[in-house]
PDB file of N, CA, C and O in Angstrom:
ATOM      1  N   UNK A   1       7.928  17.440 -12.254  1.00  0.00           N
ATOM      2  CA  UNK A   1       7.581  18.085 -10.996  1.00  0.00           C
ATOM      3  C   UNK A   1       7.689  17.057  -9.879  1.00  0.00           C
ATOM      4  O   UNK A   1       7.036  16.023 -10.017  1.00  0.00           O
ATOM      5  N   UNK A   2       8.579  17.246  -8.576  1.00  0.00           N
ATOM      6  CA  UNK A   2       8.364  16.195  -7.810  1.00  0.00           C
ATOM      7  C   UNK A   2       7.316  16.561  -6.833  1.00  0.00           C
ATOM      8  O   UNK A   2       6.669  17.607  -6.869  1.00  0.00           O
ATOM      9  N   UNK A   3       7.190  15.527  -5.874  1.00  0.00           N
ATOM     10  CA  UNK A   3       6.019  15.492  -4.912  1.00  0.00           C
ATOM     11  C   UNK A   3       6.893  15.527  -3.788  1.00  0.00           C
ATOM     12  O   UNK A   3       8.032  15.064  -3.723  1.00  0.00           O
ATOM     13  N   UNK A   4       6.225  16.142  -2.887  1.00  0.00           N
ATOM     14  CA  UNK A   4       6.294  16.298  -1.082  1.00  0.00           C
ATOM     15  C   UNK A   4       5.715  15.794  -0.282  1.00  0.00           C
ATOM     16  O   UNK A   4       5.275  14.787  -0.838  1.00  0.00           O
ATOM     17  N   UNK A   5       5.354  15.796   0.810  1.00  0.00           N
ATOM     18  CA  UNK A   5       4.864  15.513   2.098  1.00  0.00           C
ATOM     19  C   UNK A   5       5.136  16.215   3.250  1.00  0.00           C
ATOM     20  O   UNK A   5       6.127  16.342   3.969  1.00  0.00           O
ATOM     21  N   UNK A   6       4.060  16.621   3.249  1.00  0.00           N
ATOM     22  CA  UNK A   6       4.486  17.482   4.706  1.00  0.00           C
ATOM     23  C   UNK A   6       3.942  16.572   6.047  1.00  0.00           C
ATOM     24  O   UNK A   6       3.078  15.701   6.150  1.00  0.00           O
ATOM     25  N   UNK A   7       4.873  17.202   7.016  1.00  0.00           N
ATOM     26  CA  UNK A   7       4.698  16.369   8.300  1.00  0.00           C
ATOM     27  C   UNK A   7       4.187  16.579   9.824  1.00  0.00           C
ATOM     28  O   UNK A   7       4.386  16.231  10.987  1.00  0.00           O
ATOM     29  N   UNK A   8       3.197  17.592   8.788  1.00  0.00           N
ATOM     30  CA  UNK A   8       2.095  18.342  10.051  1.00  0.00           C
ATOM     31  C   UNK A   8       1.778  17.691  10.860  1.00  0.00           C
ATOM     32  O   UNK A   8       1.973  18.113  12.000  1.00  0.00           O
ATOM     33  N   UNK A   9       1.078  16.222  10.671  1.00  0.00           N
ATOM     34  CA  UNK A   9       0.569  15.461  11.546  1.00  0.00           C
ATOM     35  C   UNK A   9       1.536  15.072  13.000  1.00  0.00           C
ATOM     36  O   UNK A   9       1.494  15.363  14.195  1.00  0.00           O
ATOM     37  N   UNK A  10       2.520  14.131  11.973  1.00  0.00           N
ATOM     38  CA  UNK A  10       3.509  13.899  13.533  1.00  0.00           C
ATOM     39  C   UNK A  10       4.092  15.305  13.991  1.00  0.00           C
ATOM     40  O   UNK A  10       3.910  15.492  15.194  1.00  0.00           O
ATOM     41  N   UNK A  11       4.732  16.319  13.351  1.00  0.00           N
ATOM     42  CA  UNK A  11       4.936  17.259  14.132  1.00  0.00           C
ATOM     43  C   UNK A  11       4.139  17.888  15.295  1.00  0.00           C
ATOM     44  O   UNK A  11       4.749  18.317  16.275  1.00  0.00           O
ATOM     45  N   UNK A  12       2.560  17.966  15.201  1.00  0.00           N
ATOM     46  CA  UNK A  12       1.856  18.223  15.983  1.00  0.00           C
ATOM     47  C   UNK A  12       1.582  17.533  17.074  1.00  0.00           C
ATOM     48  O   UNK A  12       1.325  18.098  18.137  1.00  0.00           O
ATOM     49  N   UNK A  13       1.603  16.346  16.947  1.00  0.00           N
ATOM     50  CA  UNK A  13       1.198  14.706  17.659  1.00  0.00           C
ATOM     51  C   UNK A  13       2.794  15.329  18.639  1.00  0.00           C
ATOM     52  O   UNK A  13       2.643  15.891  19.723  1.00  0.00           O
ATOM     53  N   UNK A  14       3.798  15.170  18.212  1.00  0.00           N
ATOM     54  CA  UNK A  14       5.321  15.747  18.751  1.00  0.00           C
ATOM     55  C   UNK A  14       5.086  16.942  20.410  1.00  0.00           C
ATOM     56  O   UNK A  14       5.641  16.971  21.508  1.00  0.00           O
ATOM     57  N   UNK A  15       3.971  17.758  19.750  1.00  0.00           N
ATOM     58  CA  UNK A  15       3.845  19.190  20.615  1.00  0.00           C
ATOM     59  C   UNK A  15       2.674  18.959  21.648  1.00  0.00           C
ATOM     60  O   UNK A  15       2.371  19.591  22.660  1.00  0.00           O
ATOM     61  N   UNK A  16       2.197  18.004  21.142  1.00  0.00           N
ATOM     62  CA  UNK A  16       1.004  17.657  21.920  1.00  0.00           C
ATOM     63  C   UNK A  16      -0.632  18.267  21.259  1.00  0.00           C
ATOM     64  O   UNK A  16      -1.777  18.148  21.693  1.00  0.00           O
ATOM     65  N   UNK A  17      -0.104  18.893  20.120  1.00  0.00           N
ATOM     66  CA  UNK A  17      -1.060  19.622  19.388  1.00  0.00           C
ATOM     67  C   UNK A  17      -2.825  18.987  18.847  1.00  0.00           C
ATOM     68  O   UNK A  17      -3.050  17.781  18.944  1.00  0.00           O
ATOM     69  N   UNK A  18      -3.515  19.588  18.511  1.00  0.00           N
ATOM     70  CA  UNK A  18      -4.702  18.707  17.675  1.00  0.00           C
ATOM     71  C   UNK A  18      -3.787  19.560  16.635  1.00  0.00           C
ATOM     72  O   UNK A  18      -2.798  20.264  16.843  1.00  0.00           O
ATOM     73  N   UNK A  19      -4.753  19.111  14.971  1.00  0.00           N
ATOM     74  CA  UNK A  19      -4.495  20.077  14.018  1.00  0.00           C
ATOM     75  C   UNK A  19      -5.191  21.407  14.465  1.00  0.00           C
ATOM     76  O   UNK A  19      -4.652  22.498  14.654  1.00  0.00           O
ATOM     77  N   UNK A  20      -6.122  21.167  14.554  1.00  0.00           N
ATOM     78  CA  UNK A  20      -6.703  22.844  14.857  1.00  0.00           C
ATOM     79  C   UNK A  20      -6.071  23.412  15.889  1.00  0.00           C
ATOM     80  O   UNK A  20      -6.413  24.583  16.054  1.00  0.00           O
ATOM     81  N   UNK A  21      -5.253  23.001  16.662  1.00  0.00           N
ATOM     82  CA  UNK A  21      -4.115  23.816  17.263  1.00  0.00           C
ATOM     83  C   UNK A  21      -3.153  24.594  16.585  1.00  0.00           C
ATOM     84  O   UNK A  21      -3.047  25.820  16.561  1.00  0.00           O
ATOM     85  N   UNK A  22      -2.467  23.731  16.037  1.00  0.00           N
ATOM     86  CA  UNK A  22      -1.714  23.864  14.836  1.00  0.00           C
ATOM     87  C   UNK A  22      -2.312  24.975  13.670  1.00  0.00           C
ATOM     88  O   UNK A  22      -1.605  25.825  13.128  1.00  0.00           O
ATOM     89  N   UNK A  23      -3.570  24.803  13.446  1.00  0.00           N
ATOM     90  CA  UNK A  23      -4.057  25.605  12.901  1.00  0.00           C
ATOM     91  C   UNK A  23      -3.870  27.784  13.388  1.00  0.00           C
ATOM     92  O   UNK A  23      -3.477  28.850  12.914  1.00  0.00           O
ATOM     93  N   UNK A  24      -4.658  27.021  14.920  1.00  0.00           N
ATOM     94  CA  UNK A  24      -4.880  28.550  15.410  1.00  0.00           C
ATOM     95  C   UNK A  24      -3.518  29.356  16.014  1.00  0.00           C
ATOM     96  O   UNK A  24      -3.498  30.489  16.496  1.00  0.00           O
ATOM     97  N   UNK A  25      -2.205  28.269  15.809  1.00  0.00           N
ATOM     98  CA  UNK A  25      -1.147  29.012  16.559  1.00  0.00           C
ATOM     99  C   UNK A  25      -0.469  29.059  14.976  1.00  0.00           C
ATOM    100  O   UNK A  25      -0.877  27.912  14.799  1.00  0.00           O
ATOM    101  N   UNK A  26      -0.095  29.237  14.255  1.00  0.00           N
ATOM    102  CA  UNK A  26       0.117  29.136  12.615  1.00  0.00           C
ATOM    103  C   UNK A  26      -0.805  30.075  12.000  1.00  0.00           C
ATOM    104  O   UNK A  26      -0.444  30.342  10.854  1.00  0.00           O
ATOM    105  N   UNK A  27      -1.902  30.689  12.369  1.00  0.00           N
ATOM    106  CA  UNK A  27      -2.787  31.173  11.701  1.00  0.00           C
ATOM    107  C   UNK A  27      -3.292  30.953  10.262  1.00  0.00           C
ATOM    108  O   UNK A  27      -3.680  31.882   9.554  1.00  0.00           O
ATOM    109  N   UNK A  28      -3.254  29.344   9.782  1.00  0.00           N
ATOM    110  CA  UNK A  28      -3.570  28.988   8.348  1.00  0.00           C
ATOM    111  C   UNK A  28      -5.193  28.251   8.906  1.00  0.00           C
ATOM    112  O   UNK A  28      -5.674  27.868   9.973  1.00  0.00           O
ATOM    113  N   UNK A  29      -5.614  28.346   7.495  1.00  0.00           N
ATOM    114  CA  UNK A  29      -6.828  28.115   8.262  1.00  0.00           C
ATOM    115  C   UNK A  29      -7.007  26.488   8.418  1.00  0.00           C
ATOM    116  O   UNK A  29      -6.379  25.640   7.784  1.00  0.00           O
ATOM    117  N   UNK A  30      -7.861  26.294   9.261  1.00  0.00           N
ATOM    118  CA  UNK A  30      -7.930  24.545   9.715  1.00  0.00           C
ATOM    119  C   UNK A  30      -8.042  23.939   8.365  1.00  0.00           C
ATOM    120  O   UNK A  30      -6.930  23.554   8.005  1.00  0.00           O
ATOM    121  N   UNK A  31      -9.088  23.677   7.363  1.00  0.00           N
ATOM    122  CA  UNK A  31      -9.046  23.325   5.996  1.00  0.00           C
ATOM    123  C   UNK A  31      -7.852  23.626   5.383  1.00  0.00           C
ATOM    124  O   UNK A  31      -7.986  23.532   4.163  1.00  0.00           O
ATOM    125  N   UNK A  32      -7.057  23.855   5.618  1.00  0.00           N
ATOM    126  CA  UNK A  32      -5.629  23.965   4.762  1.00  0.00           C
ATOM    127  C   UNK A  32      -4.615  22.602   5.808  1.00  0.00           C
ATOM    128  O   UNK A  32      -4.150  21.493   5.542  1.00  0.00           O
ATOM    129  N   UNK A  33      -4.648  23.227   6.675  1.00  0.00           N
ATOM    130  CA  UNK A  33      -3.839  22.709   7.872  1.00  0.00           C
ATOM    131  C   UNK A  33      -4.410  20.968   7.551  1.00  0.00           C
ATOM    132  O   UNK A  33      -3.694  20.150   6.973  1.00  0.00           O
ATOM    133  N   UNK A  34      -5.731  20.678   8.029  1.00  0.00           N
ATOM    134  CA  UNK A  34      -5.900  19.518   7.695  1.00  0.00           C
ATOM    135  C   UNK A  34      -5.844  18.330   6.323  1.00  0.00           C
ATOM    136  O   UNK A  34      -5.717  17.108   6.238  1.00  0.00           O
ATOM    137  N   UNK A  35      -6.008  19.420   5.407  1.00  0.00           N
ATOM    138  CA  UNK A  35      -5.844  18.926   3.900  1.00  0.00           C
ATOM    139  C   UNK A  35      -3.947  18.967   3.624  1.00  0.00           C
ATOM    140  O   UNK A  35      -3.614  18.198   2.723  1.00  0.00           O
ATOM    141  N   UNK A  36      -2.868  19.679   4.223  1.00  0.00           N
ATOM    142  CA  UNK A  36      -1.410  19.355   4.341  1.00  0.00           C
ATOM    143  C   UNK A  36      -1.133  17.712   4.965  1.00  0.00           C
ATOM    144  O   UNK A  36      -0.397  16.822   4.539  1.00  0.00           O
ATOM    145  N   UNK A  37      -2.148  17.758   6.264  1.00  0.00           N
ATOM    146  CA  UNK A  37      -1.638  16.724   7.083  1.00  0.00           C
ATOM    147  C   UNK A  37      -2.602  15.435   6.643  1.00  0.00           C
ATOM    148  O   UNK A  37      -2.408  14.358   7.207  1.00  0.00           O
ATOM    149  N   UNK A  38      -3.163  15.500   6.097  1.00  0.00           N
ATOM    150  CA  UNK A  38      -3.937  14.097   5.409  1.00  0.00           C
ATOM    151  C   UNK A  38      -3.508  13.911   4.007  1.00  0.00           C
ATOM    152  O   UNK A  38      -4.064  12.905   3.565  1.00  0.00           O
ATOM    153  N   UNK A  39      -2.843  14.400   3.241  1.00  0.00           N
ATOM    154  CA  UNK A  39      -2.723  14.233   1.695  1.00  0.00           C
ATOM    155  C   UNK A  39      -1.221  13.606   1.435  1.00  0.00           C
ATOM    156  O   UNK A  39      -0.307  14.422   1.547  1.00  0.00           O
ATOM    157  N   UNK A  40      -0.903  12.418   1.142  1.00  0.00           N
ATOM    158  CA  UNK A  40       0.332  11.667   1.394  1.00  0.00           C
ATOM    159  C   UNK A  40       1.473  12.130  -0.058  1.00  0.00           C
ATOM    160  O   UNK A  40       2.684  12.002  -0.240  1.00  0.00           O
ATOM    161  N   UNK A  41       0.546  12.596  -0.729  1.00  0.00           N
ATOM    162  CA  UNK A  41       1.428  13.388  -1.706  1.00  0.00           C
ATOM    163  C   UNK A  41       1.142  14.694  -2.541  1.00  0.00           C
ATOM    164  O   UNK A  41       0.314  14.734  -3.451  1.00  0.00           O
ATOM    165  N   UNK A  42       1.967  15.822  -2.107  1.00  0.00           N
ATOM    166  CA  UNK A  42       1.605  17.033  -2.553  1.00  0.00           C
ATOM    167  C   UNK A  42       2.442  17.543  -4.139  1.00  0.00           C
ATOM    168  O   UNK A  42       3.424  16.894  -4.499  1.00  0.00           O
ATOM    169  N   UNK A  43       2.065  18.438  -4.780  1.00  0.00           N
ATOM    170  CA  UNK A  43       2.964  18.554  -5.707  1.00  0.00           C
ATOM    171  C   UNK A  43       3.034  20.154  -5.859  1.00  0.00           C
ATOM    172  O   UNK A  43       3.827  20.619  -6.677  1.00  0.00           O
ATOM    173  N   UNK A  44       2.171  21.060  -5.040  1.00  0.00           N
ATOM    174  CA  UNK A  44       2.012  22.274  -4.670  1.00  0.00           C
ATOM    175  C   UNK A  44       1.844  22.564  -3.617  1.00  0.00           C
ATOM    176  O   UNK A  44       1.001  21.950  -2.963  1.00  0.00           O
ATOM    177  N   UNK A  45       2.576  23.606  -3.049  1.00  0.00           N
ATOM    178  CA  UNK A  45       1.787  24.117  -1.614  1.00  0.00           C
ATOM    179  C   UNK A  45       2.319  25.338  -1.520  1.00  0.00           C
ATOM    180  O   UNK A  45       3.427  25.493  -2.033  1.00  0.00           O
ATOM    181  N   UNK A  46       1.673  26.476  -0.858  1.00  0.00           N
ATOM    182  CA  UNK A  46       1.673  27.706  -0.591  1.00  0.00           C
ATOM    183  C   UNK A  46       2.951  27.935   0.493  1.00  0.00           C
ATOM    184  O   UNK A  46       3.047  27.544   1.657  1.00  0.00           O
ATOM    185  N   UNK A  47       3.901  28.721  -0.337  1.00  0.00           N
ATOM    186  CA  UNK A  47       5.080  29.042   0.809  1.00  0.00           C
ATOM    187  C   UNK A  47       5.202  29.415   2.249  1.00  0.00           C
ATOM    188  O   UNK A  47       5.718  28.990   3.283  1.00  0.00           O
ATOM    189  N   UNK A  48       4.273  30.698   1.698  1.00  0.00           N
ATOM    190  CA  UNK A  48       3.969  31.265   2.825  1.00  0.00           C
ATOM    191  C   UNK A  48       3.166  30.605   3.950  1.00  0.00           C
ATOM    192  O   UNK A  48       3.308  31.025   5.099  1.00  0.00           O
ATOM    193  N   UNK A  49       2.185  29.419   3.633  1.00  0.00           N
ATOM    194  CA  UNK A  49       1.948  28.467   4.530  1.00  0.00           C
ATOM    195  C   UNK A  49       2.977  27.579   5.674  1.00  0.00           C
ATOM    196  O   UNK A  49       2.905  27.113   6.812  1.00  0.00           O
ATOM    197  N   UNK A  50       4.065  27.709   4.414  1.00  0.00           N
ATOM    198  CA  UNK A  50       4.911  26.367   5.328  1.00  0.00           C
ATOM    199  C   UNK A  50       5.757  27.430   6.018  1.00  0.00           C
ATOM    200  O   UNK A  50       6.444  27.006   6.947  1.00  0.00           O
ATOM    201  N   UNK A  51       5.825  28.521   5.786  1.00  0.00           N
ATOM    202  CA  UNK A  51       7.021  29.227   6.872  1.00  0.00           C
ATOM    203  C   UNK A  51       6.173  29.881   8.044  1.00  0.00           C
ATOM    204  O   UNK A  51       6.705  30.317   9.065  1.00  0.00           O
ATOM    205  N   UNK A  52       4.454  29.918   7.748  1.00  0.00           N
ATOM    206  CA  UNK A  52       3.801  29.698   8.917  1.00  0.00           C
ATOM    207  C   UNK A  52       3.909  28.810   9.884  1.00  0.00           C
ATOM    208  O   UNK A  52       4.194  29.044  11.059  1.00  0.00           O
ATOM    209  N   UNK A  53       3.587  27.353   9.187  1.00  0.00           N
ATOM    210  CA  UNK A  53       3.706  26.292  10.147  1.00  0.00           C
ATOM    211  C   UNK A  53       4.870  25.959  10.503  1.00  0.00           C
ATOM    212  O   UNK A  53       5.050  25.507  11.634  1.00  0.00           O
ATOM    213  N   UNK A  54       6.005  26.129   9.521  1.00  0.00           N
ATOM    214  CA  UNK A  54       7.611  26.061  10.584  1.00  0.00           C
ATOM    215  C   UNK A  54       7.838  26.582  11.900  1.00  0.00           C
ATOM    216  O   UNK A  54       8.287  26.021  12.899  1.00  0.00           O
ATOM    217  N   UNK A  55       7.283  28.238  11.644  1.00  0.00           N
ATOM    218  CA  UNK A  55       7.473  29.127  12.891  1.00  0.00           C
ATOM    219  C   UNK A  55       7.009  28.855  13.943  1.00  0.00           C
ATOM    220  O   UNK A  55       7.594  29.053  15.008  1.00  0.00           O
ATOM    221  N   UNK A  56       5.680  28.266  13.806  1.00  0.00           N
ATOM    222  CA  UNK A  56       4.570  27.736  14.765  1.00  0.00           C
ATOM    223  C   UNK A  56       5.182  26.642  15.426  1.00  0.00           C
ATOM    224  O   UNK A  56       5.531  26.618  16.606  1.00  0.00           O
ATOM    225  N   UNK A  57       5.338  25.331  14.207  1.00  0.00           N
ATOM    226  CA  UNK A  57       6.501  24.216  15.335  1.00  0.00           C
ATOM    227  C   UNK A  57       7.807  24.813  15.565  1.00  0.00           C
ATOM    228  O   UNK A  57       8.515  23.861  15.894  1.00  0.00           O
ATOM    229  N   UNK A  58       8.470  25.809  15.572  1.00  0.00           N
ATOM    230  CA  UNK A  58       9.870  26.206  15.862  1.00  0.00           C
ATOM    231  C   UNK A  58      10.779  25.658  15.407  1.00  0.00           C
ATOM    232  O   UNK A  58      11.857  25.430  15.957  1.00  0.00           O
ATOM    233  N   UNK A  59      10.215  25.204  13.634  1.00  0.00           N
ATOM    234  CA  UNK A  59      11.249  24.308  12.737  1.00  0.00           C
ATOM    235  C   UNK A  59      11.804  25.427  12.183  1.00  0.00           C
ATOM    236  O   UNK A  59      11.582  26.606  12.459  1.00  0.00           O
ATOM    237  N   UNK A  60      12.844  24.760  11.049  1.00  0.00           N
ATOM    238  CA  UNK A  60      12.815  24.799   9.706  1.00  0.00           C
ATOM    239  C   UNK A  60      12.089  24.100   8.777  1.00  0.00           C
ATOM    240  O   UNK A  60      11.684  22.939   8.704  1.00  0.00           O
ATOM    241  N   UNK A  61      12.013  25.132   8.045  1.00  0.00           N
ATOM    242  CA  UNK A  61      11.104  24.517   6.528  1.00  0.00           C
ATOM    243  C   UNK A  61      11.278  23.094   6.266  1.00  0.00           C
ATOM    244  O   UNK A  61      10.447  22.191   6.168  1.00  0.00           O
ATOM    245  N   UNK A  62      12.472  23.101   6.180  1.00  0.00           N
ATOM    246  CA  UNK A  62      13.062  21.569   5.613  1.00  0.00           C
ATOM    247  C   UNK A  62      13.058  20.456   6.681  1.00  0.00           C
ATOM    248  O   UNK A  62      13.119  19.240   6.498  1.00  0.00           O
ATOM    249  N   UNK A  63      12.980  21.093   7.749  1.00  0.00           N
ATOM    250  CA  UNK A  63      12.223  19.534   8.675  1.00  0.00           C
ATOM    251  C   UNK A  63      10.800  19.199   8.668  1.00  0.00           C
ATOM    252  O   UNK A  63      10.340  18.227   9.268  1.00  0.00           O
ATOM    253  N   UNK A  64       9.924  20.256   7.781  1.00  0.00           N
ATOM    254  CA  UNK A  64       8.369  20.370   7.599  1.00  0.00           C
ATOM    255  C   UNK A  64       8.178  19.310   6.743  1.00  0.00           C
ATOM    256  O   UNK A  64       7.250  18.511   6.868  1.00  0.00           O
ATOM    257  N   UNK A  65       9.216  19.255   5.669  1.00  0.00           N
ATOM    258  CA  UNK A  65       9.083  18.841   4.584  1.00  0.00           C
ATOM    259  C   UNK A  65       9.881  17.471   4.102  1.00  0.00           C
ATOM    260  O   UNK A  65      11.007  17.029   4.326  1.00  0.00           O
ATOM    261  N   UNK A  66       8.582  16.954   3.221  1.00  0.00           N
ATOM    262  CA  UNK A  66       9.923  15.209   3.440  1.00  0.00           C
ATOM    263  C   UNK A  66       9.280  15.390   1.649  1.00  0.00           C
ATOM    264  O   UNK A  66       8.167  15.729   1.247  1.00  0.00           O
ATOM    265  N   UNK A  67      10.720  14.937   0.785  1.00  0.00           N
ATOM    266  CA  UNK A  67      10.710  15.090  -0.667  1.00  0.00           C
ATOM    267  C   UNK A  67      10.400  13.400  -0.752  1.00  0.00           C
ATOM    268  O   UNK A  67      10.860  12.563   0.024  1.00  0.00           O
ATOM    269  N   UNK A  68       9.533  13.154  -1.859  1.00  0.00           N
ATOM    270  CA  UNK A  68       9.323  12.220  -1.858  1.00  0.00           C
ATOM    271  C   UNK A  68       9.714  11.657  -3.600  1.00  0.00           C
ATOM    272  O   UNK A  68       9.797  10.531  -4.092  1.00  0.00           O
ATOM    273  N   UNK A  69       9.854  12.781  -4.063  1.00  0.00           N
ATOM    274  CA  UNK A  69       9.903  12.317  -5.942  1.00  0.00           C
ATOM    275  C   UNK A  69      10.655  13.475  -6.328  1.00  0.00           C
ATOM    276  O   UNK A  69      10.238  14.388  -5.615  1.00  0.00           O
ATOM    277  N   UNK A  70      11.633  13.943  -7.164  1.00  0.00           N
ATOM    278  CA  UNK A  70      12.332  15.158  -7.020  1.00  0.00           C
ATOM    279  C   UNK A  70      12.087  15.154  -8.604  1.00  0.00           C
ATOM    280  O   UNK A  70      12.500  16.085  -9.295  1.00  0.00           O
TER     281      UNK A  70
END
């Protein structure tokens, strides 16, 4: 199984965002939002989360996401 990283933090820092911005324009809840952007390696995460927070920064998925172990 590889690991990820998502890049909530600088993306937000990018928009001028807090996380709980990020949170309330994404509609995931802040405890999710903050536990993505503090955890330096993921090995699960909820899809439907990240095509929340893509939409929200006006990404793609795959700029959300940095592979770190495949």
């Amino acid at each position: 199984m590889g690991l990820i990283r998502l890049r909530v933090r600088e993306l937000a820092e990018e928009k001028g965002w807090t996380l709980k911005e990020a949170s309330e324009r994404s509609g995931i809840p802040y405890s999710t939002v903050r536990s993505y952007a503090h955890s330096p390696k993921l090995a699960t995460v909820d899809y439907t989360a990240l095509n929340k927070l893509a939409r929200a920064f006006d990404i793609a998925i795959e700029d959300l996401v940095e592979i770190l172990e495949e």
